[in-house]
DOZA-107802 format. One record per residue (C-alpha): residue number from 1; x, y, z. Coordinates in steps of 0.1 Angstrom, whole numbers, plus 5000, padded with zeros to 4 digits. Layout:
N
<atom resi="NUM" c1="X" c2="Y" c3="Z"/>
...
//
This chain:
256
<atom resi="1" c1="5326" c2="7865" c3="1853"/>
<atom resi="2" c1="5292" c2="7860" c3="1862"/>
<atom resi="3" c1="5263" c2="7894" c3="1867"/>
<atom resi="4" c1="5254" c2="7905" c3="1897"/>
<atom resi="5" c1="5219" c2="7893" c3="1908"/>
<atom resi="6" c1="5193" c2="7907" c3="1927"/>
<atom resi="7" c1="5156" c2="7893" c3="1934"/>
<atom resi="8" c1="5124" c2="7908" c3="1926"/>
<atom resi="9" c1="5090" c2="7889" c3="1943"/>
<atom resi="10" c1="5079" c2="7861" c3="1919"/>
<atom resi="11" c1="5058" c2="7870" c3="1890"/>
<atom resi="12" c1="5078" c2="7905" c3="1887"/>
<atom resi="13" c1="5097" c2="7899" c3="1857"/>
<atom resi="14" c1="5057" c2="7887" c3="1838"/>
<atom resi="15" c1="5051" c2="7907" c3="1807"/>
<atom resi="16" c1="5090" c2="7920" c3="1804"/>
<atom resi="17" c1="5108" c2="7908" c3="1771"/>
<atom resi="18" c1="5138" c2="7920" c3="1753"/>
<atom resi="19" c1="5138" c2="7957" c3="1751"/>
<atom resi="20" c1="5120" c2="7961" c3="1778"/>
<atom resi="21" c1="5128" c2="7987" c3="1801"/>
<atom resi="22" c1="5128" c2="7971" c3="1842"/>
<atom resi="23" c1="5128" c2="7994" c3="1874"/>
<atom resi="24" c1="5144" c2="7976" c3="1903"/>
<atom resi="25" c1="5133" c2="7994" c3="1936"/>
<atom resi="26" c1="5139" c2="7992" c3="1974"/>
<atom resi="27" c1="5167" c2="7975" c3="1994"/>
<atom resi="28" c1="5177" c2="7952" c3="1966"/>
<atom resi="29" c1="5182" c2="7988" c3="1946"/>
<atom resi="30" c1="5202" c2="8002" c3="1973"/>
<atom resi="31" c1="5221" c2="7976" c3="1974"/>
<atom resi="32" c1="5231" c2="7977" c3="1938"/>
<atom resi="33" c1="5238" c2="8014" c3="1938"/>
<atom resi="34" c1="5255" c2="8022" c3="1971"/>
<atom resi="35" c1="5267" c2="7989" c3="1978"/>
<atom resi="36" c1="5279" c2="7971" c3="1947"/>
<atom resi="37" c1="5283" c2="8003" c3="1929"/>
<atom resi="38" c1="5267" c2="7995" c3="1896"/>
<atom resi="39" c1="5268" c2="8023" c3="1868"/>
<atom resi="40" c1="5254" c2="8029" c3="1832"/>
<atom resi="41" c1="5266" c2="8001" c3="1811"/>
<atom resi="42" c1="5270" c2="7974" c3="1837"/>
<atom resi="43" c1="5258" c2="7941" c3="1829"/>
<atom resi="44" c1="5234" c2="7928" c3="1858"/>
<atom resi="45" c1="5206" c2="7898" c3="1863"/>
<atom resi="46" c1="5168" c2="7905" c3="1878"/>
<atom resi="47" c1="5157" c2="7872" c3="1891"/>
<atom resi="48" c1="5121" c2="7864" c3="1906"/>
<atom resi="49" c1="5134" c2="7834" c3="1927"/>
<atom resi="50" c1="5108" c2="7811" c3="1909"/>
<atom resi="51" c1="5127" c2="7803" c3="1880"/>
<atom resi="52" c1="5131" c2="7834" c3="1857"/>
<atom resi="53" c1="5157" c2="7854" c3="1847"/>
<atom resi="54" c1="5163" c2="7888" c3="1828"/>
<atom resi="55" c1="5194" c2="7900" c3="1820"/>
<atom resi="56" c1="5202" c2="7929" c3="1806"/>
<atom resi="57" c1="5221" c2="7964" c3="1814"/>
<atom resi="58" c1="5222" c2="7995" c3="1835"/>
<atom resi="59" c1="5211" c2="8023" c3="1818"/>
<atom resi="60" c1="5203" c2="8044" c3="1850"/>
<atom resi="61" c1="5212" c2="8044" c3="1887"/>
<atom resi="62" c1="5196" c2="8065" c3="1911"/>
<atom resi="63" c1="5186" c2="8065" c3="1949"/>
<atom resi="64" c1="5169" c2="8033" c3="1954"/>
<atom resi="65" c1="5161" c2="8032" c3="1917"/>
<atom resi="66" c1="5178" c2="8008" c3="1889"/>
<atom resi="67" c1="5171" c2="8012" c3="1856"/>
<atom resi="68" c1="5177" c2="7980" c3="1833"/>
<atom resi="69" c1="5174" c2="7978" c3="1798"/>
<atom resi="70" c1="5165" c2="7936" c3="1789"/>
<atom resi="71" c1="5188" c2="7921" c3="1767"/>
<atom resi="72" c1="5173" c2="7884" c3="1775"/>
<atom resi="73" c1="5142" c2="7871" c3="1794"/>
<atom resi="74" c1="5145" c2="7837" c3="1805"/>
<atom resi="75" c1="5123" c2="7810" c3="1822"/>
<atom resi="76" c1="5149" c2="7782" c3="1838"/>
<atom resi="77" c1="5131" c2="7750" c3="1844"/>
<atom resi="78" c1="5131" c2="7731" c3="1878"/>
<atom resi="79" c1="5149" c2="7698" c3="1879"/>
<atom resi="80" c1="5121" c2="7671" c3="1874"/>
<atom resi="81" c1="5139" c2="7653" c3="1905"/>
<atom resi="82" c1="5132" c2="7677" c3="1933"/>
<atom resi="83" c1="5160" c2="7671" c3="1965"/>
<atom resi="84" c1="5150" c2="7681" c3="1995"/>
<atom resi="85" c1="5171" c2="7686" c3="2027"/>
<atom resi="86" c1="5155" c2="7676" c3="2063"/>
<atom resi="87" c1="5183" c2="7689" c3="2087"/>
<atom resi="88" c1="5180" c2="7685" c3="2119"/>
<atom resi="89" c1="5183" c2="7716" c3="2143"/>
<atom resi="90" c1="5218" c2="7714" c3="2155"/>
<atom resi="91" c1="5237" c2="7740" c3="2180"/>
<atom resi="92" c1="5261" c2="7768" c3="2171"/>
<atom resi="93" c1="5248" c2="7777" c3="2137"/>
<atom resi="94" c1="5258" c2="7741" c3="2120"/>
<atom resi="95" c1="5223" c2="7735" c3="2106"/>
<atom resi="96" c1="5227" c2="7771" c3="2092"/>
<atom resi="97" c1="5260" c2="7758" c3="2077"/>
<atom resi="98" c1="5242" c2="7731" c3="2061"/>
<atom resi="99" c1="5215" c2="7748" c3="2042"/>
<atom resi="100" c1="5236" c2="7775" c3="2029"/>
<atom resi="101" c1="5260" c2="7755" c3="2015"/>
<atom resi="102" c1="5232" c2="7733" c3="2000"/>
<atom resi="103" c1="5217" c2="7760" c3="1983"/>
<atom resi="104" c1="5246" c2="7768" c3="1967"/>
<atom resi="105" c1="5248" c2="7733" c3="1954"/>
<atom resi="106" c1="5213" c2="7734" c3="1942"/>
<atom resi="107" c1="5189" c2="7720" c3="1970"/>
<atom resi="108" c1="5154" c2="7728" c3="1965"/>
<atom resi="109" c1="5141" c2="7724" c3="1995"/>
<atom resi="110" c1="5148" c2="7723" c3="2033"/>
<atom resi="111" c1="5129" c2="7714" c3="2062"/>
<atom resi="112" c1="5138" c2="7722" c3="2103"/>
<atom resi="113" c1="5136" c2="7692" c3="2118"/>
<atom resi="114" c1="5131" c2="7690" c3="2160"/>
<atom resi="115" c1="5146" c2="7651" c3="2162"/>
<atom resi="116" c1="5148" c2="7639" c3="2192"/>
<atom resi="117" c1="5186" c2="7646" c3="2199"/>
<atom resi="118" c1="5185" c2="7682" c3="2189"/>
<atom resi="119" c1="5195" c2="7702" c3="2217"/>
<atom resi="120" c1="5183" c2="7738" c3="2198"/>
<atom resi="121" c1="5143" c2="7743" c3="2203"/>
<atom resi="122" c1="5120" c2="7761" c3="2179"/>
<atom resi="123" c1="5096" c2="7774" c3="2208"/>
<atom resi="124" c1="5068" c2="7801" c3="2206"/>
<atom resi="125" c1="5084" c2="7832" c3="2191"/>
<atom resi="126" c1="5118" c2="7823" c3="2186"/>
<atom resi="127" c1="5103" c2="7796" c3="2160"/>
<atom resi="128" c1="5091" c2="7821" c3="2138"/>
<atom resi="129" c1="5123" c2="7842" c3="2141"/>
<atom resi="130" c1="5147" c2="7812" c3="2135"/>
<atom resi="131" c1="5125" c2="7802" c3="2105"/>
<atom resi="132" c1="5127" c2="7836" c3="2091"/>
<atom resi="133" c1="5165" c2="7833" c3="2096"/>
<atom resi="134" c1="5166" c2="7800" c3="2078"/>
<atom resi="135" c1="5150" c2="7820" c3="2051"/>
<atom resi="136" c1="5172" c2="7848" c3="2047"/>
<atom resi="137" c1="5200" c2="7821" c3="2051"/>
<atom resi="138" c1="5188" c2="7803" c3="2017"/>
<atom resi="139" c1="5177" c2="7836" c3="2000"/>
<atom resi="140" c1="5214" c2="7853" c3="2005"/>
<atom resi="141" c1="5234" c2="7816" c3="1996"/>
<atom resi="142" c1="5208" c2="7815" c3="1962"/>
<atom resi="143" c1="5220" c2="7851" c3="1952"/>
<atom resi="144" c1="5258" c2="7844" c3="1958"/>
<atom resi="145" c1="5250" c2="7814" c3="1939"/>
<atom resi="146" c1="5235" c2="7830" c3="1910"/>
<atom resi="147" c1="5204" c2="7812" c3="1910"/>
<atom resi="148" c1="5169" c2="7818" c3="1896"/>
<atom resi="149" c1="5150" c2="7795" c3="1924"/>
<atom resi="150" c1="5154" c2="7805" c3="1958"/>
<atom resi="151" c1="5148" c2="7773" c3="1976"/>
<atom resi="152" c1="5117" c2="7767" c3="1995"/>
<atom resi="153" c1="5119" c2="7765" c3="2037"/>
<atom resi="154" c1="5091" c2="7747" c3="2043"/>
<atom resi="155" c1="5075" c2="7743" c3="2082"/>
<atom resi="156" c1="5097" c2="7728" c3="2112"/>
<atom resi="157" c1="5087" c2="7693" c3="2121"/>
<atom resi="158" c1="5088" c2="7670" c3="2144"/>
<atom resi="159" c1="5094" c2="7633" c3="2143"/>
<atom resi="160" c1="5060" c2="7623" c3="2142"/>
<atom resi="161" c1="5051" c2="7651" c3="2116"/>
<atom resi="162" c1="5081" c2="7640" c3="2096"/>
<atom resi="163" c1="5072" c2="7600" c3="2097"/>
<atom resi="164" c1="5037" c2="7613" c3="2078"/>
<atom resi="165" c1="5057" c2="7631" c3="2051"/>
<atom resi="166" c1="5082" c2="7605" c3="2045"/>
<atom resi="167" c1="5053" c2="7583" c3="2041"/>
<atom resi="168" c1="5033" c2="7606" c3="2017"/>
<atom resi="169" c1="5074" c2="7609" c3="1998"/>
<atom resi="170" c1="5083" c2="7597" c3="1965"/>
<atom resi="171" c1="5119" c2="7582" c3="1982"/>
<atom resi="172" c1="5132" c2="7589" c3="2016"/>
<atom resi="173" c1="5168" c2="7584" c3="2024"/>
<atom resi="174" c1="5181" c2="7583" c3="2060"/>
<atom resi="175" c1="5217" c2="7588" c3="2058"/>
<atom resi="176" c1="5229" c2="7568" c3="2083"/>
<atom resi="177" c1="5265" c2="7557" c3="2097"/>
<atom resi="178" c1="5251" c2="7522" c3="2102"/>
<atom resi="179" c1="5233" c2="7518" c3="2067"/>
<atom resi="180" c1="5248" c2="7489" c3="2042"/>
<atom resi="181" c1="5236" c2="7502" c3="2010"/>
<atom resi="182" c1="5258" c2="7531" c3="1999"/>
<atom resi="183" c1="5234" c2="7560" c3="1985"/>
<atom resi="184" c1="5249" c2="7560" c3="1952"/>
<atom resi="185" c1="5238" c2="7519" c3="1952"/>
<atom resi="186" c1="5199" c2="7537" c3="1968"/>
<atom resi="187" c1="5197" c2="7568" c3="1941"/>
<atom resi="188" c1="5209" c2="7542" c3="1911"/>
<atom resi="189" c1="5180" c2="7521" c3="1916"/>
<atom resi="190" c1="5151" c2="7549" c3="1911"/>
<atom resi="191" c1="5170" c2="7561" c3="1883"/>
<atom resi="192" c1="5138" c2="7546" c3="1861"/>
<atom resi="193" c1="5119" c2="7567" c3="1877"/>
<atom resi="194" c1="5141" c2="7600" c3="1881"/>
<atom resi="195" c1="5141" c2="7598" c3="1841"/>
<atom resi="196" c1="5107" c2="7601" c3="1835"/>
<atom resi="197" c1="5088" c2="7637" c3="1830"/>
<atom resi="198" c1="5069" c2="7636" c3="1863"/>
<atom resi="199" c1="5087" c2="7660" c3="1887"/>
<atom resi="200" c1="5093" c2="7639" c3="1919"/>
<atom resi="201" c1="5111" c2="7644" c3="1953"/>
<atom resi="202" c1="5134" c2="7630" c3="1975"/>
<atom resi="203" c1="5142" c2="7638" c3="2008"/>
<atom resi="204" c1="5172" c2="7635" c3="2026"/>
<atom resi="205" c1="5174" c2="7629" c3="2060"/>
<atom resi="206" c1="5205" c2="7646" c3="2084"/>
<atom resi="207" c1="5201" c2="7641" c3="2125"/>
<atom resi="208" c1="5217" c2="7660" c3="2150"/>
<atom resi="209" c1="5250" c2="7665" c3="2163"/>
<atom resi="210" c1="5240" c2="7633" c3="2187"/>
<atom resi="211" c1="5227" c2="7612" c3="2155"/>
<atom resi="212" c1="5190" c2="7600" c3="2149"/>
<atom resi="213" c1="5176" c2="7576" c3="2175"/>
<atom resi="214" c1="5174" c2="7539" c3="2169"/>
<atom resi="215" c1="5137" c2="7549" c3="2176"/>
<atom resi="216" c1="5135" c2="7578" c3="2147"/>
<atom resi="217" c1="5151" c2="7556" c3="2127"/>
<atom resi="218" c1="5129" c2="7527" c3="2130"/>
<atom resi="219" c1="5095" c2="7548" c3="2126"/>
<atom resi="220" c1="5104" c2="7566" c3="2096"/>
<atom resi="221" c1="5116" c2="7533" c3="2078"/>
<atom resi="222" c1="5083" c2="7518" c3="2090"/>
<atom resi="223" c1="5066" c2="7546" c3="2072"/>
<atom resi="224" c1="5090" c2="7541" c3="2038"/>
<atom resi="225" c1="5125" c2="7555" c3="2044"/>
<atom resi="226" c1="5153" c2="7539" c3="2034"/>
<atom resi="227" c1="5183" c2="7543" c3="2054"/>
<atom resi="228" c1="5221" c2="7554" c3="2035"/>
<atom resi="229" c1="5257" c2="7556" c3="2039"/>
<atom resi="230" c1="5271" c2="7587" c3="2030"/>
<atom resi="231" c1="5308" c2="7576" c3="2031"/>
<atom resi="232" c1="5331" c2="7555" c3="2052"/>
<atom resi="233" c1="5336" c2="7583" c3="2074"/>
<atom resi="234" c1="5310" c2="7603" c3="2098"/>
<atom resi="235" c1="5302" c2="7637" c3="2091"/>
<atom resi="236" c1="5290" c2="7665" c3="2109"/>
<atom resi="237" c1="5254" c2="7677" c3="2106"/>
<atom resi="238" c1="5266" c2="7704" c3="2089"/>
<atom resi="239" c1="5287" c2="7687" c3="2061"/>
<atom resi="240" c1="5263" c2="7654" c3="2057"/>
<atom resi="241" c1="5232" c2="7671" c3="2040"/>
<atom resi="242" c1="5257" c2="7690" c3="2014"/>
<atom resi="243" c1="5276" c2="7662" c3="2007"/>
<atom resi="244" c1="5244" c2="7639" c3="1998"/>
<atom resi="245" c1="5233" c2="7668" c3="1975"/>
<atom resi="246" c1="5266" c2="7666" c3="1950"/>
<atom resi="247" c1="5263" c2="7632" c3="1953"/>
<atom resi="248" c1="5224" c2="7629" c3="1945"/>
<atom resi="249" c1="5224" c2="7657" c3="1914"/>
<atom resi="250" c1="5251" c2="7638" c3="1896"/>
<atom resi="251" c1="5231" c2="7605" c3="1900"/>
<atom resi="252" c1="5199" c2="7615" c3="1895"/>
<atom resi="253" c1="5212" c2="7637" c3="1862"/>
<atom resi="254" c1="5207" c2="7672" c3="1878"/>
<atom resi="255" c1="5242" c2="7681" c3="1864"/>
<atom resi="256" c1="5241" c2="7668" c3="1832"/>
//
């Protein structure tokens, strides 16, 4: 069975090697000690969220204190083929759903989307709370996941906003009901590149619950995007974005 994990702010764990003695403090302490429990001898993981990892063992538990003695300090390298989910905002917690489940699968990226169809706004306060959520969402899924990267949720955008970054992107994919290509046919054929050392991204497009417009669809393939099928069936917003991440890590070698 895999440790426990619990995140320290990047850079924490710089300095710290084998033998090391590490002092987790505050909520992710309490958490440890009131919550999971954790006692002298326990195996556990300290993770930074930005790739490294020590693991080591309890060797004293306090009030918000954890004392861990390092057995192993590791740095885990990102995937030189960065994926990156654009979900659209979608109603009753689906785009939620989405992310979560993508950073379990390994997504390294999301971005809030306002398309055109979504019927959830990001207005004025309530942006900064929802992008906060989206946040903690990824943070909590990349701990139950065991990860060292917590993924990166980067500002909402529009559709204009997002035409400029599929433009400035090393591959867009709109996955799209209508599409002919399947994806696996679209991620095989930058396979040259997704081999070299360069660390690259692709984004992956999801609309709304109502789809993307024939007028979203147009203007980001005019900027670049290529659009997808996902499968002979439609998914949800919720299901679509995960779904093109298993597919899109086995292709591109991210689970080899």
């Amino acid at each position: 069975m895999s440790n426990p994990v619990f995140f320290v702010p990047a850079g924490s764990l710089d300095g710290t090697g084998p033998g090391s003695l590490f002092v987790l403090e505050g909520s992710e302490a309490r958490h440890a000690v009131t919550v999971k429990r954790l006692g002298i001898g326990e195996p556990v993981d300290i993770v930074d969220g930005a790739g490294a990892r020590l693991t080591g063992i309890v060797s004293d538990a306090g009030p918000g204190t954890l004392s861990v003695t390092a057995s192993t300090v590791v740095f885990e390298e990102a995937p030189a083929v960065r994926l990156v989910l654009v979900q659209a905002l979608a109603k009753g917690d689906r785009d939620e759903l989405a992310i979560e489940t993508a950073t379990e699968l390994g997504i390294d990226a999301v971005v809030p989307w306002q398309a055109e169809r979504s019927i959830v706004r990001w207005k004025g306060e309530r942006a900064a709370r929802a992008h906060a959520k989206w946040q903690s969402v990824v943070t909590a899924a990349a701990k139950q996941a065991r990860r060292a990267w917590i993924p990166e949720v980067r500002a909402a955008l529009d559709s204009a906003a997002l035409a400029k970054a599929v433009a400035a992107a090393d591959l867009a994919v709109i996955l799209h009901e209508d599409a002919k290509n399947p994806l696996r046919t679209v991620l095989e054929g930058a396979s040259e590149w997704a081999a070299g050392e360069a660390p690259r991204e692709v984004l992956l497009i999801v609309g709304p619950e109502g789809g993307i417009s024939p007028r979203e669809v147009t203007r980001f393939s005019d900027a670049g995007a290529v659009t997808a099928l996902l499968g002979h069936h439609v998914l949800r917003s919720s299901t679509a974005g995960p779904a093109a991440v298993v597919l899109a890590s086995d292709i591109l070698g991210r689970w080899s």
